[in-house]
Every structure is written in structure tokens, then in C-alpha cells.
MARBA-3410 file (N, C-alpha, C, O; in Angstrom, 1 decimal):
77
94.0,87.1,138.5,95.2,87.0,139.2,96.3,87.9,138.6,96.3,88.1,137.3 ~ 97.4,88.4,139.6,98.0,89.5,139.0,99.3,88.8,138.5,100.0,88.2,139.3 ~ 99.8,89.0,137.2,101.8,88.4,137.2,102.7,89.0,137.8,102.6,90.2,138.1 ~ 103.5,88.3,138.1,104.6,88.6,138.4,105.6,87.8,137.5,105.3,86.7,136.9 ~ 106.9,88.4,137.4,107.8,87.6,136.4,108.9,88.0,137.2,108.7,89.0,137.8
110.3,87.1,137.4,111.5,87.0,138.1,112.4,87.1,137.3,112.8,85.9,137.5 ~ 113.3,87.6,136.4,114.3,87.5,135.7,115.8,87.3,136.2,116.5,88.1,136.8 ~ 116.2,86.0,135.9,117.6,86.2,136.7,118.4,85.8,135.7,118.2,85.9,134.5 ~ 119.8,85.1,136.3,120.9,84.4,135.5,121.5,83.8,136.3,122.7,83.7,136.0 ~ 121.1,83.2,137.5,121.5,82.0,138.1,122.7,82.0,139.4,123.1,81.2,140.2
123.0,83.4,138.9,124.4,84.1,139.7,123.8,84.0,141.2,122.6,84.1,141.4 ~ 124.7,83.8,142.2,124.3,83.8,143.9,123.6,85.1,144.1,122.7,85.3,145.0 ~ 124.0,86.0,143.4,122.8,87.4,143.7,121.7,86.7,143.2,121.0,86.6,144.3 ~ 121.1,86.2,142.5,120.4,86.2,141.6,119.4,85.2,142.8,118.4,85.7,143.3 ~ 119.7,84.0,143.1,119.6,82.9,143.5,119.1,83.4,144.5,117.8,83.4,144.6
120.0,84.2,145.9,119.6,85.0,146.9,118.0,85.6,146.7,117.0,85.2,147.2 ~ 118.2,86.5,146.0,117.0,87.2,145.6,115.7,86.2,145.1,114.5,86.4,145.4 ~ 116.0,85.4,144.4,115.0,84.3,144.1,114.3,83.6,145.7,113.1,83.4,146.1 ~ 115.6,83.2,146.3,114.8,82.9,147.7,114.5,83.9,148.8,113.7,83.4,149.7 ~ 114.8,84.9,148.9,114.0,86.0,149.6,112.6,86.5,149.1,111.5,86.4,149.7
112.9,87.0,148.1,111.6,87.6,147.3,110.7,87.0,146.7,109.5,87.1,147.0 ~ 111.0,86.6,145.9,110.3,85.7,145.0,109.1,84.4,145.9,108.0,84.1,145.6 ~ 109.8,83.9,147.0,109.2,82.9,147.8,108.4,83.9,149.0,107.7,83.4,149.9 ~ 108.5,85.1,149.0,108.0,86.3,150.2,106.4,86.3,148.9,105.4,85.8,149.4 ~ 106.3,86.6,148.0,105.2,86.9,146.8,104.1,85.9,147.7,104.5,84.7,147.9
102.8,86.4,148.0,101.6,85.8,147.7,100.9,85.4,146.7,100.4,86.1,145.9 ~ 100.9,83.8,146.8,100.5,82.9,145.6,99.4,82.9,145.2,99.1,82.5,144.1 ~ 98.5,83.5,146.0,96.8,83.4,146.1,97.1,84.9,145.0,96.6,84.5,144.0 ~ 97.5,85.9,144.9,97.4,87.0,144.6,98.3,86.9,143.4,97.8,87.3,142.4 ~ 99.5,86.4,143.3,100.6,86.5,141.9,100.7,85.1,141.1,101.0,84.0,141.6
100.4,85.3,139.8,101.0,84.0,139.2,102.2,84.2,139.0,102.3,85.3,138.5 ~ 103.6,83.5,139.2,104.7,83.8,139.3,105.8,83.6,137.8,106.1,84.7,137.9 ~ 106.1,83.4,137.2,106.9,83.1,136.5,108.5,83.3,136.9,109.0,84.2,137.7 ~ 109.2,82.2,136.1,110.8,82.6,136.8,111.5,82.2,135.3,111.4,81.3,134.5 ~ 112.0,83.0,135.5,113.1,83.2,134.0,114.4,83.3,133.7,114.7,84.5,133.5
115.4,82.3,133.6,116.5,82.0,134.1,117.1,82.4,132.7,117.0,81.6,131.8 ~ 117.9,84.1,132.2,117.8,84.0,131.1,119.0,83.5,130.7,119.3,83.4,129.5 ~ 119.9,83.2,131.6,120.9,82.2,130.9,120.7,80.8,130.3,121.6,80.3,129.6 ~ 120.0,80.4,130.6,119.2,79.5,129.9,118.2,79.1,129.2,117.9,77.9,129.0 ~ 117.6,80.7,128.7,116.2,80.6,127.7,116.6,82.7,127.3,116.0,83.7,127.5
117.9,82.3,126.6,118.3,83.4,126.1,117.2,84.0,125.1,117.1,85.2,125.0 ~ 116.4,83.1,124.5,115.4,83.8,123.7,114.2,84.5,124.2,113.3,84.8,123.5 ~ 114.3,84.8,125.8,113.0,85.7,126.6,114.5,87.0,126.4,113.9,88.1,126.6 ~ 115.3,87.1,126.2,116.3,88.6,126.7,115.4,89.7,125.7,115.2,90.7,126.4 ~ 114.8,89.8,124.3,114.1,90.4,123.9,113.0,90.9,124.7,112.7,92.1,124.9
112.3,90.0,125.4,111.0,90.1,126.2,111.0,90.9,127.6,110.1,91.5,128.2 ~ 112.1,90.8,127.9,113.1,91.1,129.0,113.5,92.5,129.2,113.4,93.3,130.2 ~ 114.0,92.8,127.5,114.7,94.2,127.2,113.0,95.3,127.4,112.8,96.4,127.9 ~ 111.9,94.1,126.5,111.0,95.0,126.4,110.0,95.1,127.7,108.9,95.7,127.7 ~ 110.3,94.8,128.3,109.5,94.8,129.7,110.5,96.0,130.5,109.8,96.8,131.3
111.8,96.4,130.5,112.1,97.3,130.7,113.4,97.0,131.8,113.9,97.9,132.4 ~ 113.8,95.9,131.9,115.0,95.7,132.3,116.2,95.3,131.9,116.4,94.4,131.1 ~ 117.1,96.0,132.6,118.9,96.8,132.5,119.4,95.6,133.3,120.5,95.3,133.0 ~ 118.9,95.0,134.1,120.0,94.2,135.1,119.4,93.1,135.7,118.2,93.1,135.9 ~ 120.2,92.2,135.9,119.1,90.8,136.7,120.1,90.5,137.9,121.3,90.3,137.9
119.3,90.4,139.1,117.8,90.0,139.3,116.9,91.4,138.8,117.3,92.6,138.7 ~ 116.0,91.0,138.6,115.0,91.8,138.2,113.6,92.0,138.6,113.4,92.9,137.8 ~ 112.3,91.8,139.2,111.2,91.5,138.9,110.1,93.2,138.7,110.1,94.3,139.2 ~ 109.2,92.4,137.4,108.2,92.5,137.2,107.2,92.0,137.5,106.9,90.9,137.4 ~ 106.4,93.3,138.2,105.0,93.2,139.0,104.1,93.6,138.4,104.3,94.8,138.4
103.2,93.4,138.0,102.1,94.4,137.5,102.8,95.5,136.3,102.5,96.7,136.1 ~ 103.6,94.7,135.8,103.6,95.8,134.9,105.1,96.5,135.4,106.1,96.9,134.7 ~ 104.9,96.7,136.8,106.4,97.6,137.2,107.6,97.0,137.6,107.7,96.0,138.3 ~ 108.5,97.5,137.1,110.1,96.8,136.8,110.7,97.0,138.4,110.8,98.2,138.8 ~ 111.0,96.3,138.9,112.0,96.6,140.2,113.1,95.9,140.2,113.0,94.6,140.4
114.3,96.4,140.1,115.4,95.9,139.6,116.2,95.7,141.0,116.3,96.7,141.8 ~ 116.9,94.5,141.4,117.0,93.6,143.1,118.5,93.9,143.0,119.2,93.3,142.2 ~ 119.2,94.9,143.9,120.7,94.2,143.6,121.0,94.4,142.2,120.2,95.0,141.4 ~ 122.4,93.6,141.9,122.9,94.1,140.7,123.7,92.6,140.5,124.6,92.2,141.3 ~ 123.3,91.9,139.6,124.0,90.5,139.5,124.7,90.6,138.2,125.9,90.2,138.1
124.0,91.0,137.1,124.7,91.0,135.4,124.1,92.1,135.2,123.2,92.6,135.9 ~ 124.7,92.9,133.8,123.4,93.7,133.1,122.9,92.6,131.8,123.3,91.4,131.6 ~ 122.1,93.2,131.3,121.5,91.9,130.5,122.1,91.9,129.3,121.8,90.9,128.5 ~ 123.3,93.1,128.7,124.1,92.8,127.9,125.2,91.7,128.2,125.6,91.1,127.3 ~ 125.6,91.3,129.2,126.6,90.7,129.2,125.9,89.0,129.0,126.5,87.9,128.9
124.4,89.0,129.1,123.8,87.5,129.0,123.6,87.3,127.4,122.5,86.7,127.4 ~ 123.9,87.5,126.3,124.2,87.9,125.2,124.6,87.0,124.8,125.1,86.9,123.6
END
């Protein structure tokens, strides 16, 4: 099964995008992870190193697609 990972900060962008996309993802196909990093500020490392600038965010397979513009991930710091 392929990951997927959601990076947000809980912001109405953020939130939006979690219920469009994130709930559009085939479950049979992605294990999903969601990562609220205002509240598990210790993934922002994990985050930085996966390759994203801004949240919402998702990681698919490896590739960064960054949703909208809700924070950059300096300001979740």
C-alpha cells in the first residue's frame, strides 16, 4: 500500500483542504496519515525533510504537493 501524509496547522485553509482532498484519496490504494503540526510540532523536522515550505501540504509517494497557502512552516515554530 502506497503513503500518503497530510501536513497541516488546523487553519480553515488547512481544514478545507483536509476535507476535499485528503477524503477524495482512495483508501484501498493510500494509507493516509494526517499531521496537525501545530500540535505535534516535533514532526516540523520530518516535514522540513520531506520537502515542505507551506501547509496544507501533501505527500504522495514520495512527491510534495503543496494545496493553497495556509502558513509557511517557519511561522509553526
Amino acid at each position: 500500500m502506497n503513503k500518503a501524509i497530510f501536513y497541516h496547522a488546523g487553519c480553515p485553509v488547512c481544514v478545507s483542504a483536509e476535507e476535499s482532498i485528503v477524503d477524495a484519496l482512495d483508501r484501498q490504494k493510500y494509507n493516509v496519515e494526517i499531521i496537525h503540526l501545530g500540535e505535534k510540532k516535533e514532526k516540523l523536522a520530518q516535514a522540513e525533510a520531506a520537502g515542505i515550505k507551506s501547509v496544507p501540504a501533501l505527500v504522495l509517494d514520495g512527491n510534495v504537493l503543496h494545496i493553497n497557502h495556509g502558513a509557511d512552516l517557519s511561522a509553526l515554530r
